[in-house]
N, C-alpha and C positions, 0 to 999 in steps of 0.2 A: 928739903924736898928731894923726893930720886928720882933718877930716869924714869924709872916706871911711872910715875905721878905724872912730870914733865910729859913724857908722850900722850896720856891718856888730855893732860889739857891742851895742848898743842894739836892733836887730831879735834879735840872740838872747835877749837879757833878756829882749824883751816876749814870745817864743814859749814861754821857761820856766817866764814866767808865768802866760800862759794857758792854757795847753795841758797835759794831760796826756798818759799814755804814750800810752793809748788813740787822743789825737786826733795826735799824732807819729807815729804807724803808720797811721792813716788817711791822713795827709799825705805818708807815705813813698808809698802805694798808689798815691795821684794822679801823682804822680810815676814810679814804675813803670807806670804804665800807659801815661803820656803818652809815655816811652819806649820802652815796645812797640810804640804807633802811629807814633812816629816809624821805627820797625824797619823796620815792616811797612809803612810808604811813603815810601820814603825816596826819592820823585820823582814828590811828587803833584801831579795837578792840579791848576786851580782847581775843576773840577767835582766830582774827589774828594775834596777838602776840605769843599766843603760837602755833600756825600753823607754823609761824618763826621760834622759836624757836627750834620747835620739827623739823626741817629740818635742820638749823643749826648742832643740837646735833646731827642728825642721822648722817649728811655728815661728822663729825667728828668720827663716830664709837661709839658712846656714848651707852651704855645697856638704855632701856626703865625707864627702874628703875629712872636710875639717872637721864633722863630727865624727868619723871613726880615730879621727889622730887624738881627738878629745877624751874619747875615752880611751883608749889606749895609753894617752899620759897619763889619766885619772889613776889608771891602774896600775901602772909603775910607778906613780907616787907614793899611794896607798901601800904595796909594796916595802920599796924601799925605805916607807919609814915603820914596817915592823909588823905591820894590822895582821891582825887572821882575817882568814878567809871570810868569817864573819863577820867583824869590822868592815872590809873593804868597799861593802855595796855603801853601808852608811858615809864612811867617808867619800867615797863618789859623790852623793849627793851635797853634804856638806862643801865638796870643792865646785860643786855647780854653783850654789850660794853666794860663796865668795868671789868667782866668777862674774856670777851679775850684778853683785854689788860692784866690782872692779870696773866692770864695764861702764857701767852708771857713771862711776865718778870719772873714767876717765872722758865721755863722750859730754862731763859736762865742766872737761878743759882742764882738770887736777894734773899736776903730775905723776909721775910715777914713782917718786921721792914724797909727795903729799899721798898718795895712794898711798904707801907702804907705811905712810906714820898714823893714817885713819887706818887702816885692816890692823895693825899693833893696838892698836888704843884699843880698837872695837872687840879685838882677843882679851886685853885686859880685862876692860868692863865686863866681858860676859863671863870669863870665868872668874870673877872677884877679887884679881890684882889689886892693891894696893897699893901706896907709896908708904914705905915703911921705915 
């Protein structure tokens, strides 16, 4: 068995165990939604991005602040790890995703050591890691 195997069953464990149906179908929602928005811009700007985003944070109650400092780190992320200019808006969005997934889990008590081995698993699983 490798790591890679190991993490991807161990983030299922800790989500079976935290989590009940209720917050699995909430977690489904995020996820369909963030795929809607992918739907429905599937060649966004950077300005659309954070046109999203700042809508997002508002509908959450978010201060200004924090949503300019949001996208402002989105986009020295995006950056720093290489994206063109045309990647960048998509990765914006993809880091809002992971965002509210993160938020999710942690608002429903995960750590931040348990968050980081469910977002690993959840990278695995989607782009078709295996344990090999």
């Amino acid at each position: 068995m490798t790591k890679k195997f190991d993490v991807k069953e161990k983030a299922k464990d800790i989500l079976e165990e935290a989590l009940d149906m209720e917050a699995v179908l909430l977690l489904n929602r995020i996820s369909e939604q963030m795929q809607l928005l992918f739907d429905e811009n599937p060649n966004p700007t950077l300005d659309d991005a954070a046109r999203i985003v700042r809508g997002y944070f508002r509908g959450e109650g978010r201060p200004a602040d924090f949503i300019e400092d949001w996208i402002r780190t989105a986009s020295e992320h995006s950056r720093s790890r290489g994206l063109s200019v045309d990647e960048q808006p998509k990765a914006m969005l993809s880091d809002l995703g992971v965002f509210r997934f993160m938020w999710f889990l942690k608002e429903k008590g995960l750590s931040e050591e348990q968050i980081d081995i469910v977002l690993t698993g959840a990278v695995q699983q989607a782009t078709g890691q295996q344990g090999e």
